[in-house]
C-alpha positions in Angstrom: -14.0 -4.4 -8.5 -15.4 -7.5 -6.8 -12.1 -9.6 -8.1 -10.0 -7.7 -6.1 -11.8 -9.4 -2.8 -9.5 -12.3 -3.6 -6.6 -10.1 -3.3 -7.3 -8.2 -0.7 -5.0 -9.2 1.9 -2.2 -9.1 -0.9 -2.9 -5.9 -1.8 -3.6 -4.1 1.5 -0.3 -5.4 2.6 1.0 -3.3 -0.5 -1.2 -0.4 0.4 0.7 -0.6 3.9 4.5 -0.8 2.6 3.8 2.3 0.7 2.2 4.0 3.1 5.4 3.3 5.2 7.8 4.9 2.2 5.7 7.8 2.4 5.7 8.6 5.8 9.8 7.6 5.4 9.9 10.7 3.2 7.8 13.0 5.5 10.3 12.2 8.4 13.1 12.7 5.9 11.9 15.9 4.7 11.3 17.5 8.3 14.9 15.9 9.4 16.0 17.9 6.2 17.3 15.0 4.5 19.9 15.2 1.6 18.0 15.7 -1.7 19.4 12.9 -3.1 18.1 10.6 -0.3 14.5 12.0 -0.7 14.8 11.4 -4.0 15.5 7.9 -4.1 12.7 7.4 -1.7 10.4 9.2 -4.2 11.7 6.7 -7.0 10.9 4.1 -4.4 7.4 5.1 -4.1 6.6 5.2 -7.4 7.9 1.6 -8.6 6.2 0.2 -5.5 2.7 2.6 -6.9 3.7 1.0 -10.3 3.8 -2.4 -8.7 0.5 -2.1 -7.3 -1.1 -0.9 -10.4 0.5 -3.8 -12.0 -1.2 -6.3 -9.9 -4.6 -5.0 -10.3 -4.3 -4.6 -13.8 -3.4 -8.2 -14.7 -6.1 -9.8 -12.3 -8.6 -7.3 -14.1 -7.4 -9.0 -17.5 -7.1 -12.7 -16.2 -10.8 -12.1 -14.6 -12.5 -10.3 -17.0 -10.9 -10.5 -20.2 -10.0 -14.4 -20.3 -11.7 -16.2 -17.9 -14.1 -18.8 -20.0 -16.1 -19.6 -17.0 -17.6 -15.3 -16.9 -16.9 -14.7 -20.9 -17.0 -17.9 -23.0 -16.0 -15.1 -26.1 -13.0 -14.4 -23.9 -9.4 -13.2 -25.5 -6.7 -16.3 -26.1 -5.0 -16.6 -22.7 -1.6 -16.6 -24.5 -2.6 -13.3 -25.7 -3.6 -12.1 -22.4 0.2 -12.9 -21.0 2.0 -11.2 -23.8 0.2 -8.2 -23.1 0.1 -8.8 -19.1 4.0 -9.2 -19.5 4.3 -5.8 -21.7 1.6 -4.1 -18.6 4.6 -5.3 -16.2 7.9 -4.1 -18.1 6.1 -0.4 -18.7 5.2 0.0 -14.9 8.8 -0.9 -13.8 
């Protein structure tokens, strides 16, 4: 997943606001929080998880499925929106 170097800092800085929900719900859960509260967190979690996976998938279709310059074949970059756009509404 070399293309992901160019998004590194991007997505680290994901990595790290998740990481920060789910230590949220461990102090939650050992504070006994209301369920309801741990539950939003959980919901939380897993848009920001959705998110991420979001982001990788659509720089793994711009980089290896349209760029010209790596696949002169490539798919038709208006293609490659549509289905980058339908990728983003199923992982909200």
């Amino acid at each position: 997943m070399a293309h992901t170097i160019r998004e590194k800092k991007k997505l680290l800085a994901r990595v790290g606001r998740i990481r920060g929900q789910i230590e949220a719900i461990e102090r939650a859960l050992t504070d006994e929080a209301e369920c309801e509260r741990i539950m939003h967190m959980i919901a939380g979690i897993r848009g920001s998880v959705a998110g991420l996976m979001a982001e990788v998938v659509e720089d793994h279709i711009r980089t290896h499925l349209v760029d010209p310059e790596r696949n002169p074949g490539a798919l038709n970059a208006d293609a490659a929106d549509q289905l980058i756009e339908v990728v983003h509404t199923y992982l909200k």
